[in-house]
mmCIF file of the C-alpha atoms, coordinates in Angstrom:
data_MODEL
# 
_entry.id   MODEL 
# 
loop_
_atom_site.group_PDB 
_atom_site.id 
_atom_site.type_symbol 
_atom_site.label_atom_id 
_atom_site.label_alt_id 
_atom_site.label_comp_id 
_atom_site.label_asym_id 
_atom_site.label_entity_id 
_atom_site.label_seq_id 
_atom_site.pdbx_PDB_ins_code 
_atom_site.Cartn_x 
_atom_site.Cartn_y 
_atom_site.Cartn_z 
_atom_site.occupancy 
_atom_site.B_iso_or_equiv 
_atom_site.pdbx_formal_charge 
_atom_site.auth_seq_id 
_atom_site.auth_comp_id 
_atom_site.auth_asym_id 
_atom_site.auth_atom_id 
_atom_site.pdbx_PDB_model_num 
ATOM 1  C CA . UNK A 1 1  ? -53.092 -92.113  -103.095 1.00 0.00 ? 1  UNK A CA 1 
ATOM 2  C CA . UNK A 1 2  ? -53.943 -94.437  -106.100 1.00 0.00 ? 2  UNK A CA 1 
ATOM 3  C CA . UNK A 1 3  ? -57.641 -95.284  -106.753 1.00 0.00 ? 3  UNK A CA 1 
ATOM 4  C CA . UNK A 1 4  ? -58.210 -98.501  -106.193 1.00 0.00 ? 4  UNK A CA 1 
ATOM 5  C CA . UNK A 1 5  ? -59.404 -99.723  -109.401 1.00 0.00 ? 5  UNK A CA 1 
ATOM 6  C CA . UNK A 1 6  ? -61.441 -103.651 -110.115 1.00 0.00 ? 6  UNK A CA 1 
ATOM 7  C CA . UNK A 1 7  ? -58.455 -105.253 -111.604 1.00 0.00 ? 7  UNK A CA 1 
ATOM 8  C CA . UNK A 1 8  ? -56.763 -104.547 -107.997 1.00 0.00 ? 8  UNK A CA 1 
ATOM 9  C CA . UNK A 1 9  ? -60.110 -105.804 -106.587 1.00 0.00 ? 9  UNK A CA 1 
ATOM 10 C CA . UNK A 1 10 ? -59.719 -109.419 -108.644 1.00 0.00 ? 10 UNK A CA 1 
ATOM 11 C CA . UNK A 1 11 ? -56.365 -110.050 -108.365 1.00 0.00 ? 11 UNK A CA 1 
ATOM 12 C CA . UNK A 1 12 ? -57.198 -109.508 -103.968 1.00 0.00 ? 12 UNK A CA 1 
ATOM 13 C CA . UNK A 1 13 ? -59.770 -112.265 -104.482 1.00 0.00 ? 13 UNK A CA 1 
ATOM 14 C CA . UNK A 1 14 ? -57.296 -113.950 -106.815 1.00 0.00 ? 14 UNK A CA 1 
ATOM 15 C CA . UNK A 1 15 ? -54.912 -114.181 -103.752 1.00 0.00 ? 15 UNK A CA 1 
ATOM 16 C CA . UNK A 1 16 ? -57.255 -114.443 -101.365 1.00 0.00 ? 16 UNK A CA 1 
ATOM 17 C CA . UNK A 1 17 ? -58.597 -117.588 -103.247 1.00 0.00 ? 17 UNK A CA 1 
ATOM 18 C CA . UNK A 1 18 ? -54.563 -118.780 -103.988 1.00 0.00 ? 18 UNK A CA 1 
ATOM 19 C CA . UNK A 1 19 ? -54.130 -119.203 -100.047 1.00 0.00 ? 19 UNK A CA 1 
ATOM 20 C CA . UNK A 1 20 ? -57.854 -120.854 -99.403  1.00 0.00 ? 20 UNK A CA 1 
ATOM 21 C CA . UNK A 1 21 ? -56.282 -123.684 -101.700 1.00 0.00 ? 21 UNK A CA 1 
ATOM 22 C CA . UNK A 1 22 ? -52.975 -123.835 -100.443 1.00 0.00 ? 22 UNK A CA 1 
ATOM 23 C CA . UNK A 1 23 ? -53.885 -124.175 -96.872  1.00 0.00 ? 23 UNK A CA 1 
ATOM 24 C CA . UNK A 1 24 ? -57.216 -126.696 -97.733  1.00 0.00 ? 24 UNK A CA 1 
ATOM 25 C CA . UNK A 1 25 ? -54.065 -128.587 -99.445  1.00 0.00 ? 25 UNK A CA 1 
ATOM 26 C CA . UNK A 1 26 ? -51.926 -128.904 -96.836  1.00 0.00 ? 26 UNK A CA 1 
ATOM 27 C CA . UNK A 1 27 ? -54.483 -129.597 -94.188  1.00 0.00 ? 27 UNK A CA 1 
ATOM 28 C CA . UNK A 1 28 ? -55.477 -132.408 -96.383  1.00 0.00 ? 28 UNK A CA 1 
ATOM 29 C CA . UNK A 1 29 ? -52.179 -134.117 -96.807  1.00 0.00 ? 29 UNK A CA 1 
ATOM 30 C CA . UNK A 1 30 ? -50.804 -133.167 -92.907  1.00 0.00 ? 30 UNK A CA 1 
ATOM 31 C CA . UNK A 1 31 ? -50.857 -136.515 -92.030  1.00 0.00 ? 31 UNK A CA 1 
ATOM 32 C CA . UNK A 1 32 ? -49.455 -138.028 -94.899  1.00 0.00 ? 32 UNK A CA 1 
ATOM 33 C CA . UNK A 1 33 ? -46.667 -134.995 -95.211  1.00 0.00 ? 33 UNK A CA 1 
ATOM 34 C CA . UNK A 1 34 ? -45.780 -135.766 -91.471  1.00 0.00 ? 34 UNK A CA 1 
ATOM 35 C CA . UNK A 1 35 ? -45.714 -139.578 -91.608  1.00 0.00 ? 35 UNK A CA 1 
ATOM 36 C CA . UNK A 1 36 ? -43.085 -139.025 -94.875  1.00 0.00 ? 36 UNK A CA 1 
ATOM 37 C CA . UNK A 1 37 ? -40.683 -136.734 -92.928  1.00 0.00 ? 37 UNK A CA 1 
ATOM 38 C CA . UNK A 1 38 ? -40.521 -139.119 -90.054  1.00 0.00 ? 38 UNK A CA 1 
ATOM 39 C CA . UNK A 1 39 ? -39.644 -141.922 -92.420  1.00 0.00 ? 39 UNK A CA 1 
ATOM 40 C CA . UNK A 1 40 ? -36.682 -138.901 -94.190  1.00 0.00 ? 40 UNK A CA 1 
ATOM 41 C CA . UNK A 1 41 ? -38.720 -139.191 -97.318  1.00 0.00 ? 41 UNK A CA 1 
ATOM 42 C CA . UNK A 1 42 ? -38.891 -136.515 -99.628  1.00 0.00 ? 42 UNK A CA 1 
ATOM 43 C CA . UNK A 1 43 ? -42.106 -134.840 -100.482 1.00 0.00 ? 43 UNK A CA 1 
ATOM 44 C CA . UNK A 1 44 ? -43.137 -132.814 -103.778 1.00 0.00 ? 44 UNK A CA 1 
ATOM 45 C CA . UNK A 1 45 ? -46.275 -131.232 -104.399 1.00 0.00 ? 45 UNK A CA 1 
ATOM 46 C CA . UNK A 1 46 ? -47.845 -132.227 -107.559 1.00 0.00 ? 46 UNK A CA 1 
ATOM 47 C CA . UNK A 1 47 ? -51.304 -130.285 -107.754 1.00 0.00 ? 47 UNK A CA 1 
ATOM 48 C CA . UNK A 1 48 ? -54.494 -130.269 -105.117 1.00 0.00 ? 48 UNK A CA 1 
ATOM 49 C CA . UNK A 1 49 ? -53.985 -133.265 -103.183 1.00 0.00 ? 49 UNK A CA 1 
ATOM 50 C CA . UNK A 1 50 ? -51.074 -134.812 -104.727 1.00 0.00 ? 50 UNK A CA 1 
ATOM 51 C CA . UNK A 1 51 ? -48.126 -135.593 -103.657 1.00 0.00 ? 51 UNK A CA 1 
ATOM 52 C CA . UNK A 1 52 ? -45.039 -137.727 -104.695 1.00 0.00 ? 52 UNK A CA 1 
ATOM 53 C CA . UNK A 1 53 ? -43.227 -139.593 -102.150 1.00 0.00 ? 53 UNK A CA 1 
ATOM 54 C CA . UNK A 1 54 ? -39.658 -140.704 -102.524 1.00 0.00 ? 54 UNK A CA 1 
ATOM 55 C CA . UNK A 1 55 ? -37.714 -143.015 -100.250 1.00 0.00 ? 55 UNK A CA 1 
ATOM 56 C CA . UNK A 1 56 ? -34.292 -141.517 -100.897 1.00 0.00 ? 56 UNK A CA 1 
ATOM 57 C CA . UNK A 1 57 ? -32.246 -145.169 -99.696  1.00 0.00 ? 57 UNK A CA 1 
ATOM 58 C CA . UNK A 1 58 ? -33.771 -146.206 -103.465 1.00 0.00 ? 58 UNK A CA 1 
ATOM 59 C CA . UNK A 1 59 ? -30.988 -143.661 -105.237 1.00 0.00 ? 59 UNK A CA 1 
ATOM 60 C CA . UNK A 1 60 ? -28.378 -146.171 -103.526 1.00 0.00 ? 60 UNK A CA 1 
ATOM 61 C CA . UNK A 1 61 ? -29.625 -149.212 -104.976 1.00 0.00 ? 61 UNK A CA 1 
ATOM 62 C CA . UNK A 1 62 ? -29.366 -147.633 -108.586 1.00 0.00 ? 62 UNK A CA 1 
ATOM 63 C CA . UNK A 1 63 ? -26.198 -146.534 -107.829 1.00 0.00 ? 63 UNK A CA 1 
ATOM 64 C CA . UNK A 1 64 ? -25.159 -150.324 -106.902 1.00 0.00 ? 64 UNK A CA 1 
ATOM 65 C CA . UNK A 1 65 ? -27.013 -151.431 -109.719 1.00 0.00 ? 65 UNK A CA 1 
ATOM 66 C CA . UNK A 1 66 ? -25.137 -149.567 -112.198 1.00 0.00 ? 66 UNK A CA 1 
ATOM 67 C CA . UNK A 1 67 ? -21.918 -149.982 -110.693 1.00 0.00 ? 67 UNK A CA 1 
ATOM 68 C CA . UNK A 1 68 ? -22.308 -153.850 -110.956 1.00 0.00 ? 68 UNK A CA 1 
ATOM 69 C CA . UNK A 1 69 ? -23.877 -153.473 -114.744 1.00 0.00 ? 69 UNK A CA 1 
ATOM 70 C CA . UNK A 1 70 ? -20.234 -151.917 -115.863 1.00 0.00 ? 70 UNK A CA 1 
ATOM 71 C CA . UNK A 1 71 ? -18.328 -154.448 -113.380 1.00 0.00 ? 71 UNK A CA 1 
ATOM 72 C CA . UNK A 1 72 ? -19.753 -157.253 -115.687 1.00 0.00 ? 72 UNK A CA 1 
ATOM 73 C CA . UNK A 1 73 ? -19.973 -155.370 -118.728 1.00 0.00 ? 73 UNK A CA 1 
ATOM 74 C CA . UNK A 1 74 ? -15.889 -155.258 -118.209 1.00 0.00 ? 74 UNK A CA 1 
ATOM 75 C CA . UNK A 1 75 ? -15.689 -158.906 -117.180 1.00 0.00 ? 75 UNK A CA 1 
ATOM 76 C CA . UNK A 1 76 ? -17.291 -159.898 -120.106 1.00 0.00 ? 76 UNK A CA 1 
# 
């Protein structure tokens, strides 16, 4: 068996610390995280406590947008 040397020892509380975070960040945004999938929003995670949200109807509009931009840009 392998000794178990400090660099093992850190890298335990490294990981140890790693999920702490992770879970104090999702408890903190659970509301908000649920509330954006019932809406079919997309979520990212930005950092401790941040989020993006994205309505993803908006990627239609640009789409329209810039199909109507090079309808007049021909009719012109």
């Amino acid at each position: 068996m392998l000794p178990f040397h400090r660099t093992n020892a850190l890298l335990l509380c490294k990981a140890r610390l790693i999920l702490l975070r992770d879970g104090a960040d999702r408890r903190l945004c659970s509301a908000q995280d649920r509330w954006a999938y019932e809406l079919e929003w997309t979520t990212t995670r930005k950092g401790f406590g941040s989020r993006v949200y994205r309505d993803p109807r908006f990627d239609v509009v640009r789409v329209v947008e810039e199909a109507a931009r090079l309808v007049l840009a021909g009719a012109a």
